[in-house]
Backbone bond lengths (Angstrom), bond angles and torsions (degrees), N, CA, C in turn:
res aa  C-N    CA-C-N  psi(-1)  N-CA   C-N-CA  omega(-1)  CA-C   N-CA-C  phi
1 X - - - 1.461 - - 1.531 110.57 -
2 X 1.399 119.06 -37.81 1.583 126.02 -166.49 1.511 85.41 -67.23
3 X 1.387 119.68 -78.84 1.799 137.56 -176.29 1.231 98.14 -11.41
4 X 1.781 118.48 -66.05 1.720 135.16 -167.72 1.753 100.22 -50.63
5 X 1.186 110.62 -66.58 1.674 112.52 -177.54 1.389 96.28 -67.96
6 X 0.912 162.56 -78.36 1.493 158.14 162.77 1.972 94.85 17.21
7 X 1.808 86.09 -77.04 1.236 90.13 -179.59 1.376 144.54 -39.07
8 X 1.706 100.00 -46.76 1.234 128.02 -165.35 1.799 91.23 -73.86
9 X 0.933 121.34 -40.62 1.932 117.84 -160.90 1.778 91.37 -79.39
10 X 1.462 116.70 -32.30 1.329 87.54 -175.29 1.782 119.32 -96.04
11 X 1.394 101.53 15.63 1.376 127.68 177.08 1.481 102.31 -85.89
12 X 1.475 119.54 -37.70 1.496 125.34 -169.19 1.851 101.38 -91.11
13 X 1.286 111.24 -30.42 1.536 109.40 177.81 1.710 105.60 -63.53
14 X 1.447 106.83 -47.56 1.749 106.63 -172.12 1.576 103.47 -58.61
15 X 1.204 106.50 -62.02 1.591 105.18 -178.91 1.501 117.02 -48.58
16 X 1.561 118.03 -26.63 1.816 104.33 178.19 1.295 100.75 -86.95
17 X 1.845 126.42 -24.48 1.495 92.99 -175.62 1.843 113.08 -87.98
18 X 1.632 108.80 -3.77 1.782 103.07 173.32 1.548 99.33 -84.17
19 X 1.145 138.61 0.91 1.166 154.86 -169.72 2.029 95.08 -69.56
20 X 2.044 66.12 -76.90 2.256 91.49 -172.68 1.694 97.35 -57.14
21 X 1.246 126.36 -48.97 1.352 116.87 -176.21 1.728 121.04 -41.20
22 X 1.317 99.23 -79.91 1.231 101.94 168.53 1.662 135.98 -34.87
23 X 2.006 102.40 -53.69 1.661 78.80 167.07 1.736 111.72 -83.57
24 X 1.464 128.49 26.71 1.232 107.92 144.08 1.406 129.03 -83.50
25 X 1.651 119.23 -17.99 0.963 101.09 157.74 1.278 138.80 -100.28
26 X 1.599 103.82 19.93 1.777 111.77 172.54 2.025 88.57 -82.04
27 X 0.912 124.75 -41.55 1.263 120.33 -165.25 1.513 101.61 -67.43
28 X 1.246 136.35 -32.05 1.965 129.57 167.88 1.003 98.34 -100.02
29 X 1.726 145.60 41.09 1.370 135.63 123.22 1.307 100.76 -78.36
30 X 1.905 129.62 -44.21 1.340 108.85 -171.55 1.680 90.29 -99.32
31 X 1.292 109.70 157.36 1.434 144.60 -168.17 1.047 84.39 -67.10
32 X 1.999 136.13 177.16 1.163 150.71 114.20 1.734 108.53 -30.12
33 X 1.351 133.17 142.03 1.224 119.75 164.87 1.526 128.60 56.94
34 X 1.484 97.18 8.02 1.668 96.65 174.67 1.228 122.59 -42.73
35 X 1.472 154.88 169.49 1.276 155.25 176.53 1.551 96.06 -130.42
36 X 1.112 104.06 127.03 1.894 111.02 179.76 1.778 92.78 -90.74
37 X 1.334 120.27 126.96 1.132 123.29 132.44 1.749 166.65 -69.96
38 X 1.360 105.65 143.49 1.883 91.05 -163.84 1.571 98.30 -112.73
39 X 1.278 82.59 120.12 1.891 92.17 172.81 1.228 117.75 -47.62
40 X 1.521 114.50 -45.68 1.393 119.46 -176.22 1.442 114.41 -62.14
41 X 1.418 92.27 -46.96 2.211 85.96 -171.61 1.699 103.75 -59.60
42 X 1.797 108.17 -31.84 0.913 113.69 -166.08 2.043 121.77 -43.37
43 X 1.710 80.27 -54.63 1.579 90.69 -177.26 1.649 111.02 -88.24
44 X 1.539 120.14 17.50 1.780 123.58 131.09 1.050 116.48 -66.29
45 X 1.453 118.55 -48.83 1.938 112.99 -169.47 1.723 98.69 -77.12
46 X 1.237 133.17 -15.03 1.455 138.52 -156.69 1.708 90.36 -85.75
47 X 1.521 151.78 34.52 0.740 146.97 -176.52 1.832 106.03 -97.53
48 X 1.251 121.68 -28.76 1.156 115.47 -148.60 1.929 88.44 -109.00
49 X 1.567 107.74 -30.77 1.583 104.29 168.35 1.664 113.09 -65.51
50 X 0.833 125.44 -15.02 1.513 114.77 -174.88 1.417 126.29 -78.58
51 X 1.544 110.21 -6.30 1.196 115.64 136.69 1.092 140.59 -24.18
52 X 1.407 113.51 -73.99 1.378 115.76 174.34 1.420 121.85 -99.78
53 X 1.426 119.37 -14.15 1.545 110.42 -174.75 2.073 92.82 -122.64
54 X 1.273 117.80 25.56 1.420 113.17 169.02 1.837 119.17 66.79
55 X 0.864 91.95 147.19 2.038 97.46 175.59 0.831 118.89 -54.40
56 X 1.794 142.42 8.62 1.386 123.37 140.10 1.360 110.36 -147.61
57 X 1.356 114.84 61.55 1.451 145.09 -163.39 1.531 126.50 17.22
58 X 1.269 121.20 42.81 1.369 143.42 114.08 1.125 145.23 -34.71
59 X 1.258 124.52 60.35 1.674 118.99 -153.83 1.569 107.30 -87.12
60 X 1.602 116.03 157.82 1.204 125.67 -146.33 1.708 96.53 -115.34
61 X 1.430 127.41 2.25 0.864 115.06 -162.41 1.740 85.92 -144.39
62 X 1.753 105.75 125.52 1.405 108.02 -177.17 0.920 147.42 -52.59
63 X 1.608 122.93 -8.07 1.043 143.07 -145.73 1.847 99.84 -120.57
64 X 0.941 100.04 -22.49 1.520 126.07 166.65 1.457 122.40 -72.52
65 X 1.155 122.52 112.49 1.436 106.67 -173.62 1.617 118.70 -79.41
66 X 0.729 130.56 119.22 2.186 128.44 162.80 1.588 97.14 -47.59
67 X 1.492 91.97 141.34 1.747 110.93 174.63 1.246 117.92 -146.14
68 X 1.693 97.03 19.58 1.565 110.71 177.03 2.052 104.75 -78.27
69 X 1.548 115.56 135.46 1.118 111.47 -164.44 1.714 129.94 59.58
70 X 1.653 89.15 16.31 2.098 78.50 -170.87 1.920 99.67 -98.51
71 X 1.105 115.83 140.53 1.353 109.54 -164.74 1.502 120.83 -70.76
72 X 1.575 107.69 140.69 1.308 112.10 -166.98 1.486 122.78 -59.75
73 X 1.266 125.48 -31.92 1.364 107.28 -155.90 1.820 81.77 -80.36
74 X 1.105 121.76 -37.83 1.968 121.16 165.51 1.825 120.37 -30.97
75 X 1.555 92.91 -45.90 1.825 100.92 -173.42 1.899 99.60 -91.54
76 X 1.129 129.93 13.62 1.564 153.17 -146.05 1.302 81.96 -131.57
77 X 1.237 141.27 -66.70 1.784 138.99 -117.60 2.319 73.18 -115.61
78 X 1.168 93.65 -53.96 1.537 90.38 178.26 1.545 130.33 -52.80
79 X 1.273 116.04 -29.97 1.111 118.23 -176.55 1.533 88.94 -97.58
80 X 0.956 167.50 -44.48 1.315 160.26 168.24 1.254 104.14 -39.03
81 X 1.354 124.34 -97.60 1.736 104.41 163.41 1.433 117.57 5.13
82 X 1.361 106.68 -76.71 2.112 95.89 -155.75 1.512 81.48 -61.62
83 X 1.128 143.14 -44.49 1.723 146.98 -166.50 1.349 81.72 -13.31
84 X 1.889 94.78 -92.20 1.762 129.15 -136.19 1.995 92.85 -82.99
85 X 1.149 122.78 -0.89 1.554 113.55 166.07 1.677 97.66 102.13
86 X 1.059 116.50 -18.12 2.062 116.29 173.24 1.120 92.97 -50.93
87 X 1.372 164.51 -32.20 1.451 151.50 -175.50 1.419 85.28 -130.17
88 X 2.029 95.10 156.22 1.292 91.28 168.53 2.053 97.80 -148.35
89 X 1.610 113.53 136.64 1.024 87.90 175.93 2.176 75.62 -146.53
90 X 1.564 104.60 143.95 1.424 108.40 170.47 2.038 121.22 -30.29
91 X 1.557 108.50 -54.31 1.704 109.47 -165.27 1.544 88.77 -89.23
92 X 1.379 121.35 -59.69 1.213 100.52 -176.60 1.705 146.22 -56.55
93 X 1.305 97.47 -35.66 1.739 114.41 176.64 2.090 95.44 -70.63
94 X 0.929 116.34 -44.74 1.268 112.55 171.65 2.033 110.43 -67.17
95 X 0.798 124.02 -19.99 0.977 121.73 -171.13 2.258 120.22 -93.73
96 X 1.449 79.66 -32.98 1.842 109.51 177.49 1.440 117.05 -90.22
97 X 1.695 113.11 -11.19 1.802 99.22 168.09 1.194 107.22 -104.82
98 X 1.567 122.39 38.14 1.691 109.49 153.12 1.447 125.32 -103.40
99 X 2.090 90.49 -12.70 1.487 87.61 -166.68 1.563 95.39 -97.39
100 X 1.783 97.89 168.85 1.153 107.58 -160.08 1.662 92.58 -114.60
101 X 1.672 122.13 175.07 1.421 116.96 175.17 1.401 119.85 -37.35
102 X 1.272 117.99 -60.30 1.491 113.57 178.67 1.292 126.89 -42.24
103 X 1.199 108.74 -35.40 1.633 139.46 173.37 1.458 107.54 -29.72
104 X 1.314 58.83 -92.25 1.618 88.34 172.67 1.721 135.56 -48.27
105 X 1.163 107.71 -38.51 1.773 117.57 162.79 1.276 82.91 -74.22
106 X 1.139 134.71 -96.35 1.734 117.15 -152.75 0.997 109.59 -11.21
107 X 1.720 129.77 -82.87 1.429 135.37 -145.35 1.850 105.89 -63.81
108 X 1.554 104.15 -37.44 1.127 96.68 157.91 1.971 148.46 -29.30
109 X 1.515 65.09 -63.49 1.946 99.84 -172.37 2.055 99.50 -66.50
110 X 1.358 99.96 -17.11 1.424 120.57 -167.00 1.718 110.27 -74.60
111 X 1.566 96.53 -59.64 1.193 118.51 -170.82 1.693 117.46 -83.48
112 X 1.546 96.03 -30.92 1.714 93.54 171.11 1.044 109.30 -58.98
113 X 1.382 123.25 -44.91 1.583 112.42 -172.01 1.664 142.20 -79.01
114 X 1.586 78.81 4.96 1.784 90.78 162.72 1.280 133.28 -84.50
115 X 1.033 160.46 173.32 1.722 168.11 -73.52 1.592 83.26 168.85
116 X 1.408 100.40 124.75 1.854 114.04 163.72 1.057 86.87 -102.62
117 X 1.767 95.64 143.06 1.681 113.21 171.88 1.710 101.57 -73.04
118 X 1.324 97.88 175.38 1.635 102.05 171.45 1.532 122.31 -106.64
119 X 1.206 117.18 144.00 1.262 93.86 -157.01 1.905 101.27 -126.89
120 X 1.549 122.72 137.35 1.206 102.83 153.22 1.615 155.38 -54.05
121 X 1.193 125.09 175.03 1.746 127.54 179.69 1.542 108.73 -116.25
122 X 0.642 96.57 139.41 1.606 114.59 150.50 1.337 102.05 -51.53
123 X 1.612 130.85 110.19 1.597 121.68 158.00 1.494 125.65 -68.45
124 X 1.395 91.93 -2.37 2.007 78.65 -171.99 1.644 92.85 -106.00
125 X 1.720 129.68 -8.76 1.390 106.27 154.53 1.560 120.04 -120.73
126 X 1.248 110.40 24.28 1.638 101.87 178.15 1.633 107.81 -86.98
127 X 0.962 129.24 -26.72 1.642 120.35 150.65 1.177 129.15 -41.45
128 X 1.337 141.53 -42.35 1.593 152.45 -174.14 1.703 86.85 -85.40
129 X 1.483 124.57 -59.76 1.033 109.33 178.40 1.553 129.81 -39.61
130 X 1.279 102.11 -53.26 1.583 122.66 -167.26 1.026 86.11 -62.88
131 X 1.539 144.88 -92.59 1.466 131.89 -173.24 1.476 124.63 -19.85
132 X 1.351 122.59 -26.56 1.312 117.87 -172.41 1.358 102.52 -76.44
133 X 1.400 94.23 -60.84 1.610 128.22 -179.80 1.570 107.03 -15.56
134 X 1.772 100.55 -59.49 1.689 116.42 -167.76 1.551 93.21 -93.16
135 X 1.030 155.91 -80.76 1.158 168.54 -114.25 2.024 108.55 -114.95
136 X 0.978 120.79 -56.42 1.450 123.38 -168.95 1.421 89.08 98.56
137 X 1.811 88.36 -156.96 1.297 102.73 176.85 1.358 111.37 -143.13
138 X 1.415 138.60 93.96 1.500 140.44 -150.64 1.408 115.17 -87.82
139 X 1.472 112.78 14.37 1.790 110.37 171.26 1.478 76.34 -92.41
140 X 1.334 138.90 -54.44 1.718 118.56 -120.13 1.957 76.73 -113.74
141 X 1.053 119.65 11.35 1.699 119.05 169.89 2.047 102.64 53.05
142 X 1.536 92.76 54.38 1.577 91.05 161.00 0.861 112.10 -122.69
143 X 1.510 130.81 158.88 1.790 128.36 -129.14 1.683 74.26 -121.67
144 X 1.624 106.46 153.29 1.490 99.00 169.42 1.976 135.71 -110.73
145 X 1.400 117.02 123.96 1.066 139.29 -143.64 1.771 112.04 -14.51
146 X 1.978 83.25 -51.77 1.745 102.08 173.86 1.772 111.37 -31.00
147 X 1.199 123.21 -33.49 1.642 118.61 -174.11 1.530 103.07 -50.77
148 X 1.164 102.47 -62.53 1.421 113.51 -174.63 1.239 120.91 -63.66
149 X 1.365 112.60 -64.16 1.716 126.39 -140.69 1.841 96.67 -104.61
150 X 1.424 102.72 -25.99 1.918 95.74 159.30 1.786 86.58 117.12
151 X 1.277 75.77 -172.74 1.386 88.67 -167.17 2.029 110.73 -101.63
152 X 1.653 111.65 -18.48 1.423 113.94 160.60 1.718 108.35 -91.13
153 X 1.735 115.99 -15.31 1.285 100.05 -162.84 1.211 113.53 92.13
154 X 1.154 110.43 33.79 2.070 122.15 170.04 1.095 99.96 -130.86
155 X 1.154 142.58 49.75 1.582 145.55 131.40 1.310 130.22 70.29
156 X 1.020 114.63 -126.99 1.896 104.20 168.25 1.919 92.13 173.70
157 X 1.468 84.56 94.12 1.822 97.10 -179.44 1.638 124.67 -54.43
158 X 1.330 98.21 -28.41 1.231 103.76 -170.75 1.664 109.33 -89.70
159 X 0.939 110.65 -25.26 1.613 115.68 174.26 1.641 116.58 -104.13
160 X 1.180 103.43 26.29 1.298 109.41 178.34 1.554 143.41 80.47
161 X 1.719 106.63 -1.78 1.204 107.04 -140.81 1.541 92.97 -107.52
162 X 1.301 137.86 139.41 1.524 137.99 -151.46 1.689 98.59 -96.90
163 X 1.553 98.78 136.49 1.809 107.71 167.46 1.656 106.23 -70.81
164 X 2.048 92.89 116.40 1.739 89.54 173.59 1.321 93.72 -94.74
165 X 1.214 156.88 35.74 1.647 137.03 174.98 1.472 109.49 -88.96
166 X 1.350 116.75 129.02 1.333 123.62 -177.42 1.497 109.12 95.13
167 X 1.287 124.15 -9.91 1.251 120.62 165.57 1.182 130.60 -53.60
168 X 1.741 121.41 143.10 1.311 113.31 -172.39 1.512 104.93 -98.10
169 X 1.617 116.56 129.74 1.304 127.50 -139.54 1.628 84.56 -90.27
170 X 1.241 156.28 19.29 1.554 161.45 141.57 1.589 96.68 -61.96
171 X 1.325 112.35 -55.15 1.897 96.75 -167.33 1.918 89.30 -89.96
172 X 0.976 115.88 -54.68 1.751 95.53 -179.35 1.465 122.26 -39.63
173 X 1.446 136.56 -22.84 1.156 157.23 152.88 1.683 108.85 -37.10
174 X 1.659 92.25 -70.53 1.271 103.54 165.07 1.575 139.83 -36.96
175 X 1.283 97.99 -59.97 1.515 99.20 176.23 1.595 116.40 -84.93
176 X 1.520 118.15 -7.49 1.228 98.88 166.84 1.727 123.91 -79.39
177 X 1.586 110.09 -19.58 1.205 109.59 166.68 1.451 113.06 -71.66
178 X 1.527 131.68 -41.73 1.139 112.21 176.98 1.541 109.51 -52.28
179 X 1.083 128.54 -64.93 1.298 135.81 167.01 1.733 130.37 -2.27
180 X 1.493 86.05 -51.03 1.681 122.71 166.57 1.516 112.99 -64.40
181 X 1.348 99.91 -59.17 1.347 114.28 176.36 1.495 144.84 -45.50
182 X 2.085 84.57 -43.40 1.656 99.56 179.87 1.340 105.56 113.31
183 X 1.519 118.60 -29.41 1.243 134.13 -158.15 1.707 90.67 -57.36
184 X 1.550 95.33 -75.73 1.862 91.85 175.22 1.394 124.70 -88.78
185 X 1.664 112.53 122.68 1.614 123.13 158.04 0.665 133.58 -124.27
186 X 1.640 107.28 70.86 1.752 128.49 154.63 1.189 113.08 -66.66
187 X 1.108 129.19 9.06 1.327 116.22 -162.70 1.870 112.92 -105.17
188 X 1.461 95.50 -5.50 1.486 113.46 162.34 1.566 96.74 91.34
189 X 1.832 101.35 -171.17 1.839 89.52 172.28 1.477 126.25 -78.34
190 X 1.407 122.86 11.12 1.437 117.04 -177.19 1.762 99.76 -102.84
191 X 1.719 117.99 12.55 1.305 92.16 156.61 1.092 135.94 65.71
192 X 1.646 108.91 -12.62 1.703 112.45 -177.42 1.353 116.93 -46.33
193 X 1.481 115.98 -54.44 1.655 93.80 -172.17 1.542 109.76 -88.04
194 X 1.311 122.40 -13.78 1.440 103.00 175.39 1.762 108.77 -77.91
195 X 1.478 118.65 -21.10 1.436 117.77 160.24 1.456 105.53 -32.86
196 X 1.305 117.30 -81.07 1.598 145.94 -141.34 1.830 76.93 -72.53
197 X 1.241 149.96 -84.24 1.660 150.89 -89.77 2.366 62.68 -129.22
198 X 0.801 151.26 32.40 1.519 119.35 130.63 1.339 108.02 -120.76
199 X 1.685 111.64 8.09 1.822 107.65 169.58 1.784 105.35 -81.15
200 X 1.255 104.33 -28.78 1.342 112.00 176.57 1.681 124.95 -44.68
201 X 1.628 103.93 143.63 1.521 95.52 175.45 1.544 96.98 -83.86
202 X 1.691 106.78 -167.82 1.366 117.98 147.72 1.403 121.16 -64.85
203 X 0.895 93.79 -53.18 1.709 91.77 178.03 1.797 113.07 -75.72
204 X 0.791 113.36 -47.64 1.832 114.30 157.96 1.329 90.06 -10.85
205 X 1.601 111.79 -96.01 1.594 139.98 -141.82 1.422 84.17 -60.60
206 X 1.513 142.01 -56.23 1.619 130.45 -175.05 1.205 107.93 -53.52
């Protein structure tokens, strides 16, 4: 009987500390201060974006990025940027310091959950691409995209890294030259994509 309760207490100690473990790590899946978002309010406040990226954030014009299906805490971390001035673009940075956290997770929580259209290539460069894409390029030491962004191009939500599939390859163009440029550093101090996007050619990055 002693052995049995013996047993039983150190049966009840393991279970409270995988217990405490676990919700410590449910507690650094959510942030300090996270803001939960509502799809629904989301696509009420989503009236004034559909301008440029369309009624279920698909935008029709290339230069425009789609944010249909792109992951929230990504379209969250983005609109914060143009917020606080870390990115800067004229419609958008004017457009992102009114909203407030809630805001902002909404439109998020809004837009992840839509369907990206599909989009065509260019055949005479989606080959050079695709090789980069899967492979890099190991004379000029550029790492290849697949690490990050996956192997369809749906990203990796939890580590930050944004779904390019369905992107219209006019603004992906875009930001890899800014990237190149200096212009954009989202990429924090490790530099990864402005590393990778100034090994790039011109024609590479097209």
């Amino acid at each position: 009987m002693i052995r049995f309760t013996q047993g039983l207490a150190t049966a009840v100690r393991r279970l409270s500390l995988q217990l405490a473990v676990l919700s410590s790590c449910v507690m650094l899946a959510l942030p300090a201060g996270a803001t939960e978002g509502d799809a629904e309010a989301g696509k009420a406040k989503s009236a004034t974006c559909m301008a440029c990226h369309g009624p279920d954030g698909n935008s029709v014009v290339a230069m425009w990025p789609s944010i249909a299906g792109q992951h929230a805490n990504y379209i969250e971390d983005t609109l914060k940027a143009f917020k606080s001035g870390e990115r800067s673009d004229p419609v958008m940075s004017a457009q992102a310091m009114p909203l407030n956290d809630q805001d902002i997770a909404d439109l998020a929580a809004y837009y992840s959950q839509q369907t990206g259209a599909k989009r065509t290539a260019n055949p005479d460069l989606v080959s050079k691409g695709e090789r980069i894409y899967r492979g890099g390029n190991k004379e000029t030491s550029v790492s290849a995209c697949i690490a990050c962004h996956g192997p369809t191009g749906r990203g990796n939500a939890p580590a930050g890294y944004p779904s390019l599939m369905g992107q219209h390859a006019t603004y992906t163009e875009k930001q890899l030259n800014d990237y190149k440029n200096n212009v954009r550093k989202t990429d924090g101090d490790e530099r990864v994509m402005r590393s990778i996007a100034e090994r790039l050619t011109s024609d590479e990055i097209k």
